[in-house]
One Martini backbone bead per residue (centre of mass of N, CA, C, O) as a GRO file, in nm:
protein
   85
    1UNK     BB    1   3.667   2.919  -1.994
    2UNK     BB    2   3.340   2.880  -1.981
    3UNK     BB    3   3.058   2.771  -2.128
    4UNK     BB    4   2.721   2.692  -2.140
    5UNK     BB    5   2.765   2.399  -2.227
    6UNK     BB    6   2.957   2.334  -1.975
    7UNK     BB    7   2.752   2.421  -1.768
    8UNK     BB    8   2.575   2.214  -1.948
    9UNK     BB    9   2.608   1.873  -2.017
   10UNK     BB   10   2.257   1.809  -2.108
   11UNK     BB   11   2.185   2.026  -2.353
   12UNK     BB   12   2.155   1.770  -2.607
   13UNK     BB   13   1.945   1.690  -2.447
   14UNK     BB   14   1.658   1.563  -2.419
   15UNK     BB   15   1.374   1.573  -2.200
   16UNK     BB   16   1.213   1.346  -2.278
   17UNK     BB   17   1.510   1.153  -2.289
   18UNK     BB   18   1.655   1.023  -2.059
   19UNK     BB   19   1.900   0.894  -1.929
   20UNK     BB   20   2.030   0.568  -1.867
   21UNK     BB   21   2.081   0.621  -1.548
   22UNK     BB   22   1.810   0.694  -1.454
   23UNK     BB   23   1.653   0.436  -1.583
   24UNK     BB   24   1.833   0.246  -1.404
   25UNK     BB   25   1.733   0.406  -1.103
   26UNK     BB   26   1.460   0.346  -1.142
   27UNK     BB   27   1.451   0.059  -1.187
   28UNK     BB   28   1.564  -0.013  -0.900
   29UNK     BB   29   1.362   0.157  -0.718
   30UNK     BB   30   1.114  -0.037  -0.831
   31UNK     BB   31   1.229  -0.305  -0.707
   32UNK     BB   32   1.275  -0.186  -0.401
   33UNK     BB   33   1.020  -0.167  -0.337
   34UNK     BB   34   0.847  -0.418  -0.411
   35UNK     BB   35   1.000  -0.546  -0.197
   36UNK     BB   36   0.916  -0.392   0.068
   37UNK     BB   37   0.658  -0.421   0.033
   38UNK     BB   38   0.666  -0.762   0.050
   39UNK     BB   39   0.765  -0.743   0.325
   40UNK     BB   40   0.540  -0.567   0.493
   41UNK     BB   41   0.332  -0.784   0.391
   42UNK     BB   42   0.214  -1.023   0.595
   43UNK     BB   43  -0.042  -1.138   0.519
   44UNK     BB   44   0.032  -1.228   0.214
   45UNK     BB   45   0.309  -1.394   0.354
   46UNK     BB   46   0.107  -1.586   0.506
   47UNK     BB   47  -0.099  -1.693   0.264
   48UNK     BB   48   0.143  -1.846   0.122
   49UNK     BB   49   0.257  -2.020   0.365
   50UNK     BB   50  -0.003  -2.181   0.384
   51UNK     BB   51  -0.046  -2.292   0.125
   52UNK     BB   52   0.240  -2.419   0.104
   53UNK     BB   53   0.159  -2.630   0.308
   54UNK     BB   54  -0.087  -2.767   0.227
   55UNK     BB   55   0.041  -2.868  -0.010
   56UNK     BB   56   0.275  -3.037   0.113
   57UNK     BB   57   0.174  -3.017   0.494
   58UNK     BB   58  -0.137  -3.102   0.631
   59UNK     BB   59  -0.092  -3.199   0.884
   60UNK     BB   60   0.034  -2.987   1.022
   61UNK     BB   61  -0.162  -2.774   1.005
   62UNK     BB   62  -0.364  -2.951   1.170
   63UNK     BB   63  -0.170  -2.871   1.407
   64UNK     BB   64  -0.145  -2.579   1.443
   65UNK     BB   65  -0.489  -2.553   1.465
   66UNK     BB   66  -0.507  -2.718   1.717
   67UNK     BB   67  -0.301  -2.559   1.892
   68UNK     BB   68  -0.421  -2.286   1.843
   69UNK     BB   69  -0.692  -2.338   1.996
   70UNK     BB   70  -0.613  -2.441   2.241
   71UNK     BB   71  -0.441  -2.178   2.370
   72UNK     BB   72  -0.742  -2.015   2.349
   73UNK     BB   73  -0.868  -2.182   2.556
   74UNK     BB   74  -0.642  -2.193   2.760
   75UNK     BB   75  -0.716  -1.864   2.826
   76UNK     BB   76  -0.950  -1.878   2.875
   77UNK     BB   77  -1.007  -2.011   3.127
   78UNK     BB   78  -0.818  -1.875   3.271
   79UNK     BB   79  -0.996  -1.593   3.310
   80UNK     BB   80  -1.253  -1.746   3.425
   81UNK     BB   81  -1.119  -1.828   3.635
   82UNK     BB   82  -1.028  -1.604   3.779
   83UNK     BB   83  -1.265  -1.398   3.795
   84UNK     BB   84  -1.407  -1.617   4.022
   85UNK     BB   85  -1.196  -1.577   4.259
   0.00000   0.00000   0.00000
């Protein structure tokens, strides 16, 4: 026969004082939220990583900008042209 205290095997413990395994899955839980928004977060691993590049390899960066200045240059002129003939 069971008795109220089997069936309720955290009845001696404080409620406001939880468990130490909640506490350790709350803090997992909360470590993994914020990998997951710093993954979803774009922007700001784009600007750490231009960040890091100035820092490291400056001629890159400017070599990155130009190409990519050049790509849509020569975007815009295709359109440019296009829509004229």
């Amino acid at each position: 026969m069971t008795t109220e205290k089997d069936a309720r095997p955290n009845a001696d413990q404080s409620k406001a004082t939880p468990p130490v395994d909640v506490k350790l899955a709350r803090a997992e839980l909360a470590e993994t939220l914020d990998a997951i928004e710093y993954k979803l977060n774009v922007p700001k691993r784009t600007a750490e990583k231009v960040e890091r590049l100035r820092k490291e390899n400056p001629l890159a960066l400017v070599a990155i900008a130009v190409t990519a200045a050049a790509a849509v240059a020569g975007a815009v002129w295709l359109i440019v042209r296009g829509t004229r003939k």
